[in-house]
Phi, psi and omega in degrees: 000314171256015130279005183271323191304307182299319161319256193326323163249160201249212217300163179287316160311011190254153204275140185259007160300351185274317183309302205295305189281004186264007162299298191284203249013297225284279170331292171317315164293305171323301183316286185301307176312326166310317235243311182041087168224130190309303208299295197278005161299305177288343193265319188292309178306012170249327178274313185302321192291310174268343146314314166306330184298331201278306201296275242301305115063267188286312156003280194286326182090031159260199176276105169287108188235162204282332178292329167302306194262007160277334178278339184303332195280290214309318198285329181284338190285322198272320158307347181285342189235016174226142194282013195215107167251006172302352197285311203322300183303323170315297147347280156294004147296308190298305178319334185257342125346305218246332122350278200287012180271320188293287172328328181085015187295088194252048186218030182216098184283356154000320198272350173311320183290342184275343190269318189196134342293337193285005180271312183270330149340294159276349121006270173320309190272000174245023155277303166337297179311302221249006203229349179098173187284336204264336171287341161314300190290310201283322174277294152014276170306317161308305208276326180287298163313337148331291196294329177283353184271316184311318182295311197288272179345313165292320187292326197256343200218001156333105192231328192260137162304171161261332193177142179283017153298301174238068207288346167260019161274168159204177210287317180326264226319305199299323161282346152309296173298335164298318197293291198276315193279347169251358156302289195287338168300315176297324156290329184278343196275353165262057163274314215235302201260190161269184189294310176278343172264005182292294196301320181299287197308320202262346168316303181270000155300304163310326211240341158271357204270300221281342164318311208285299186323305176293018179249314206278306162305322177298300217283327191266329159326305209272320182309326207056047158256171134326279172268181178251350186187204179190045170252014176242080206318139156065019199238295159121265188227180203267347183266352167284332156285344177254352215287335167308307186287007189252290185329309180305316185292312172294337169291330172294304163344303189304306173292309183308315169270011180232343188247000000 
């Protein structure tokens, strides 16, 4: 028994600033979802939205130039008044094309930062618009139990990696995680759907979260960080916390308008 307890909880050196922020983490989502008003709803997802904008940035290695984050400002100021703002993005893809053909430029990756985070970004926020709070609530869960089971999971019965990517991830959590997250996904999504398209939708949601996590690794590997940021006491950076959830969103967006 208390070698299970030691698997399971973790080291006595671990910051306990990571508890105290994912408590505000928490306390914030419980607010909007409670209060569930679009502004504000737009603004904190918006505030999250341009930290990620920042790491991802430094990610990718580009040049932070002031036209990336005036075009980011402009597609979030313009998603707060359009129900489909993924068109928004779409847009500044074709412009910055169609930018670097004329300049002759074929060296510019600019459009990375519009493909992952701000596209599932705006994912998230037009699930919010056009599918309601409670579908919110519902990827929200999937996607935490995921991740948490996947952790809980790894620690006790963890054996195989999942990816040389991420070599302390392993495959036992993720399907642990998997496991739990489409059981329990499944009861909040016959919130909004029924039981088989409930079941479907939070399966591949669940199953995309953990890609989104290897992906998100991927970027800080190729980076040489730890972290994606460090604006998250004991956490790290803000793409170390959504990175399931950007992935998830856009998939949910696909299914939701198709199941």
């Amino acid at each position: 028994m208390q070698d299970f307890l030691k698997k399971l909880l973790p080291n006595k050196d671990s910051n306990a600033s990571r508890y105290y922020t994912a408590v505000v983490l928490i306390g914030i989502v419980v607010l909007i979802i409670v209060l569930n008003i679009k502004l504000l709803a737009w603004a904190m997802i918006g505030l999250c939205f341009g930290i990620a904008f920042y790491e991802a940035i430094r990610l990718y290695g580009l040049e932070e130039k002031a036209s990336l984050y005036i075009s980011a400002g402009i597609i979030w100021i313009i998603a707060y008044f359009h129900n489909n703002p993924i068109y928004i993005a779409l847009v500044v893809l074709v412009v910055m094309a169609s930018y670097n053909a004329f300049i002759q430029n074929t060296k510019s990756k600019d459009y990375l930062v519009i493909l992952y985070p701000t596209i599932p970004f705006l994912c998230f926020f037009s699930i919010y618009v056009n599918f309601g709070v409670k579908t919110i609530i519902w990827l929200i869960i999937t996607v935490a139990v995921a991740d948490i089971g996947a952790y809980f999971g790894g620690r006790l019965f963890g054996k195989s990696p999942l990816s040389p990517v991420s070599p302390k991830k392993t495959l036992e959590g993720a399907l642990i995680g998997l496991v739990l997250a489409t059981l329990i996904g499944t009861i909040a999504g016959m919130m909004v759907k029924g039981f088989i398209a409930s079941f479907f939708i939070t399966f591949f949601i669940a199953t995309i979260s953990i890609f989104g996590d290897l992906y998100e690794s991927l970027l800080k590997r190729n980076a040489n960080v730890k972290d994606s940021g460090n604006i998250l006491p004991g956490h790290g950076g803000m793409l170390d916390r959504v990175d399931g959830l950007l992935f998830s969103s856009v998939i949910m967006l696909f299914l939701l308008d198709w199941i």
